[in-house]
C-alpha positions in Angstrom: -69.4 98.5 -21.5 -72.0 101.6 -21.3 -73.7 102.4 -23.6 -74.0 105.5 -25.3 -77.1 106.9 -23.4 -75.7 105.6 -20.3 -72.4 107.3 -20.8 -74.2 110.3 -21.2 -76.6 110.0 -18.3 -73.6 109.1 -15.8 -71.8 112.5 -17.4 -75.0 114.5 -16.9 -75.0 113.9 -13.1 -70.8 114.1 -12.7 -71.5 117.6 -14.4 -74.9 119.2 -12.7 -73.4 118.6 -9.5 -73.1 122.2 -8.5 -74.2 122.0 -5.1 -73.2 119.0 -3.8 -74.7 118.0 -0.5 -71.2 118.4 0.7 -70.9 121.7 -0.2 -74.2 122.9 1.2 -75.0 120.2 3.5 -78.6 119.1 1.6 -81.6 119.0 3.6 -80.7 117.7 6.7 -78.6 120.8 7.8 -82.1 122.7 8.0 -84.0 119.9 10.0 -81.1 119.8 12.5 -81.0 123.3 12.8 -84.7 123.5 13.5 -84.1 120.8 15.9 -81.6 121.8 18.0 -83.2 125.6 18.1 -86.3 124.3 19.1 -85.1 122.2 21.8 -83.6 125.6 23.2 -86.5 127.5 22.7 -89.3 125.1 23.9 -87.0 122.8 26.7 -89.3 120.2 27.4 -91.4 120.3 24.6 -89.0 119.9 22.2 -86.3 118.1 24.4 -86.1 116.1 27.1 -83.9 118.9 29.2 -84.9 121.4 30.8 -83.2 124.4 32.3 -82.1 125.4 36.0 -80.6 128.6 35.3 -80.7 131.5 32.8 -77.1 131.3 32.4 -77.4 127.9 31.1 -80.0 129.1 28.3 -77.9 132.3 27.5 -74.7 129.2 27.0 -76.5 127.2 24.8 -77.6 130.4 22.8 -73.7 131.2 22.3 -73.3 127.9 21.7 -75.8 127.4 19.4 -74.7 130.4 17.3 -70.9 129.9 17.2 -71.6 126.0 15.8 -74.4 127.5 13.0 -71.5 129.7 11.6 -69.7 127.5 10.4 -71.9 125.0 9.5 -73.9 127.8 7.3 -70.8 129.4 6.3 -71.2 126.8 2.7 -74.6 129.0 1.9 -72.9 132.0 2.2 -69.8 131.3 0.2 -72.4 129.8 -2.2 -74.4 133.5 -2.4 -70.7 134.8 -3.0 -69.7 132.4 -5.8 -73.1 132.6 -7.8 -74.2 136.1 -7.3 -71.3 138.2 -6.2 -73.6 138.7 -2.9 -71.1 139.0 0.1 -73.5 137.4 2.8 -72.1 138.4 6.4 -73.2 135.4 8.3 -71.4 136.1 12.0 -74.1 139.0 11.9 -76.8 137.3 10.4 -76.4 135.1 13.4 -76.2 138.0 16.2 -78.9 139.6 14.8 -80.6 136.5 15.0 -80.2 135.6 18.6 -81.2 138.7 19.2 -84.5 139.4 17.6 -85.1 135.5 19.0 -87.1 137.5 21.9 -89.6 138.8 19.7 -89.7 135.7 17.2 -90.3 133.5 20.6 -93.7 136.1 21.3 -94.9 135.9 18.5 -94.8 132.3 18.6 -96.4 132.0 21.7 -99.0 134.4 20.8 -99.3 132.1 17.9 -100.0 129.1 20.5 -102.5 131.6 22.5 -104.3 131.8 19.3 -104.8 128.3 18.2 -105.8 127.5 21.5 -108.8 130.3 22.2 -109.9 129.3 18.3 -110.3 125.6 18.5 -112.6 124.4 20.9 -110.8 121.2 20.7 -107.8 122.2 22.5 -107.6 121.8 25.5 -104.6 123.3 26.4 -101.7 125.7 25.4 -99.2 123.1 26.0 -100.9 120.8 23.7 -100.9 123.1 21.0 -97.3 123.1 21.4 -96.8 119.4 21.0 -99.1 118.5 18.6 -100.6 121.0 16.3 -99.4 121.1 13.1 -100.3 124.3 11.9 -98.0 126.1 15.0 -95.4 123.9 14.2 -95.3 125.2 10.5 -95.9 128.5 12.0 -93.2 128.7 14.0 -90.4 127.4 11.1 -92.1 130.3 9.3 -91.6 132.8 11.3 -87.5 131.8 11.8 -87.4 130.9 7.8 -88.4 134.4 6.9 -85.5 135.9 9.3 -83.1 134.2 7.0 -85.1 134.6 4.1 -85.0 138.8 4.9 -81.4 138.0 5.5 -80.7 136.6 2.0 -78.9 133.8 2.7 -79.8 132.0 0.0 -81.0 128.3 -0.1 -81.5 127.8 3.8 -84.7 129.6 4.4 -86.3 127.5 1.8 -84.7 124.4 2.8 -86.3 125.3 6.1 -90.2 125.6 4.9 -89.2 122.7 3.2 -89.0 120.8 6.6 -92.2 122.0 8.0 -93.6 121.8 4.2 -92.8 118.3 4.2 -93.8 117.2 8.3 -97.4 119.1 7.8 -98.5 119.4 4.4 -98.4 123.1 4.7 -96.6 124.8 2.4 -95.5 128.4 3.0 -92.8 130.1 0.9 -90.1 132.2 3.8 -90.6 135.5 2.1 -94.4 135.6 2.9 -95.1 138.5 6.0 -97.2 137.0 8.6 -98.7 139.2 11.4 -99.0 138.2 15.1 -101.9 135.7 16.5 -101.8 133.2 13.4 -104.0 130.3 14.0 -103.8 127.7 11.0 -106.7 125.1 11.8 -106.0 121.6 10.5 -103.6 123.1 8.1 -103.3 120.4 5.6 -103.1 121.8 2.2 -102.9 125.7 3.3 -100.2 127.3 0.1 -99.3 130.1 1.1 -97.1 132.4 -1.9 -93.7 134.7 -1.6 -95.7 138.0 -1.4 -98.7 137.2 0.6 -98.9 139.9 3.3 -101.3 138.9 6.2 -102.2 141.1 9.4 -102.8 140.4 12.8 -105.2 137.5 14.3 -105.9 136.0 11.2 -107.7 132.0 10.8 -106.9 130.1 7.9 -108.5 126.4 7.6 -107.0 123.6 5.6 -106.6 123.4 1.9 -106.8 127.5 1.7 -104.5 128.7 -1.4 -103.1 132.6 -1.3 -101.8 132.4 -4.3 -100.6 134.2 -7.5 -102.0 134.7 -11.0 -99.9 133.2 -14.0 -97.5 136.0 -14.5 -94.2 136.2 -16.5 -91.0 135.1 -14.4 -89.9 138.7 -15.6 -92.5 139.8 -12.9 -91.5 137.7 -10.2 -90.0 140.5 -7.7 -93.5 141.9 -7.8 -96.6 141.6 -5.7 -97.8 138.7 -7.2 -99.8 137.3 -3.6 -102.6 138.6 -1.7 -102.9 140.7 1.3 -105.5 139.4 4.0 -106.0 142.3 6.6 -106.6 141.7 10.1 -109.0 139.7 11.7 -109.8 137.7 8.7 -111.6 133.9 8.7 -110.7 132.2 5.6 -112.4 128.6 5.4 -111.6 124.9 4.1 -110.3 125.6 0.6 -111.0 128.9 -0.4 -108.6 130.2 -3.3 -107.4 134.0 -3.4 -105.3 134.7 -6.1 -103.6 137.8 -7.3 -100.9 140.7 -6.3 -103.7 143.5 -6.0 -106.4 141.3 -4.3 -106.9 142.7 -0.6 -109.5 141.0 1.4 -110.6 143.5 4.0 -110.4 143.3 7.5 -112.8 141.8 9.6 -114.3 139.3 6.8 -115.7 136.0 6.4 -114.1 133.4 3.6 -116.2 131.0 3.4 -115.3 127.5 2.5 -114.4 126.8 -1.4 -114.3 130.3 -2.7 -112.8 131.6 -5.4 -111.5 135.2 -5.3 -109.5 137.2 -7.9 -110.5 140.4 -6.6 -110.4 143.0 -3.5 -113.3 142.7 -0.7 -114.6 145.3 1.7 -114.1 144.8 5.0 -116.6 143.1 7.5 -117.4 141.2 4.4 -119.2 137.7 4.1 -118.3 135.8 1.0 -119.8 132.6 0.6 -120.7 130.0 -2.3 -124.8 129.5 -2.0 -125.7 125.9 -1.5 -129.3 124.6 -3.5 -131.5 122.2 -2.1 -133.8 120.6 -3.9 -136.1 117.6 -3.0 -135.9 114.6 -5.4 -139.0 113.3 -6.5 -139.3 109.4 -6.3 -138.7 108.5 -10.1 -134.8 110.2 -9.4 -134.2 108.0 -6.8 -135.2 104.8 -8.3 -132.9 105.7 -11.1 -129.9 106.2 -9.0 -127.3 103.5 -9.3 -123.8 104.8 -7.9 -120.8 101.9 -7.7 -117.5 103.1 -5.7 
């Protein structure tokens, strides 16, 4: 026999279930998406096929699009139900396919980046297989398609794959230029209204963030907009809707900014050395 706040608990779950994985296919509909699009898009890389022909890469385009519909079709009828939002998802899809030129530049370009900005990579192709911060970059660049889109859900369950395979979290609605090189990534936040421009470098642990704001406020600019050419170092926070760091400029590692910077500027936090005398160090005692 259950007891009363068992009864109650069990009913709580019966009730909130909403969106039931089988209505909207839970998380694993975005990482097999992912999957199968990158295996398309990066044969060999991704896959262990390759291609022959480009008639064989135009079919498993069709392909590709005509199984998505109806396995997204649940998000759309889902925008319908909850906010009267007729989502029409066979165009979403064309359109899709065919801005997939440019979103496959940009990626590369992305690759090109990372590449000529780490010293330790030794190849393009490497980039490709094993850098995190082009992997995240890449699901970006196809979350915010659907994101634009709004089909709701998906695009976040998207950045939620890459969030969750690099430690780099970047909400779909953020506008990211061409030549984005995240180095190391881990840690890099990155907020709905961030705009950033061309051949931008972010380290790891970077935040581009918002200011506490009511959720009355959240359609607006809350983010930050990094111009191009920007070098924003390990764990530098930039916070705010009207905070523009200008092009050309230097973050350096650990800042804290709330507020606009010229461009071709250096910030930095000033480091102090000072020389202990000999009575300090015999009074040291540190136990980790």
């Amino acid at each position: 026999m259950l007891s009363n706040g068992q009864d109650e608990f069990y009913t709580s779950i019966l009730n909130r279930q909403s969106i039931p994985e089988s209505v909207v296919g839970g998380k694993q509909v975005a990482s097999r998406f992912l999957e199968e699009l990158f295996s398309i898009l990066f044969s060999g890389y991704h896959s262990e096929r390759n291609f022959s022909s480009k008639d064989q890469i135009m079919d498993q385009l069709e392909l590709f699009r005509i199984r998505w519909k109806n396995l997204l079709e649940p998000y759309a009828s889902y925008a319908d139900r909850e906010f009267g939002r007729v989502v029409a998802l066979d165009d979403i899809l064309h359109n899709f396919v065919a801005k997939l030129p440019g979103l496959y530049q940009w990626m590369w370009e992305d690759a090109e980046a990372a590449f000529l900005g780490d010293p330790a990579a030794e190849s393009i192709h490497e980039v490709i297989l094993a850098y995190s911060g082009f992997y995240a970059g890449a699901v970006h660049r196809v979350a915010n398609y659907f994101f634009k889109s709004s089909l709701p859900i998906f695009p976040k369950l998207l950045s939620g794959v890459a969030h969750e395979a690099t430690g780099i979290d970047i909400h779909p609605g953020a506008e990211i230029g061409r030549a984005f090189f995240m180095d190391h990534g881990t840690g890099i936040v990155i907020g709905e209204t961030t705009q950033i421009a061309d051949n931008v470098k972010i380290y790891q642990g970077v935040t581009l963030g918002a200011l506490s704001v009511n959720k009355s406020l959240a359609k607006q600019k809350r983010h930050p907009t990094i111009e191009e050419g920007v070098v924003i170092y390990a764990g530098a926070t930039i916070l705010g809707g009207e905070t523009v760091i200008g092009k050309q400029s230097i973050i350096g590692g650990n800042a804290w900014i709330t507020q606009s910077i010229p461009p071709y500027s250096v910030v930095y936090q000033k480091s102090e050395v000072r020389v202990r005398s000999s009575n300090e160090i015999q009074g040291l005692d540190f136990t980790i």
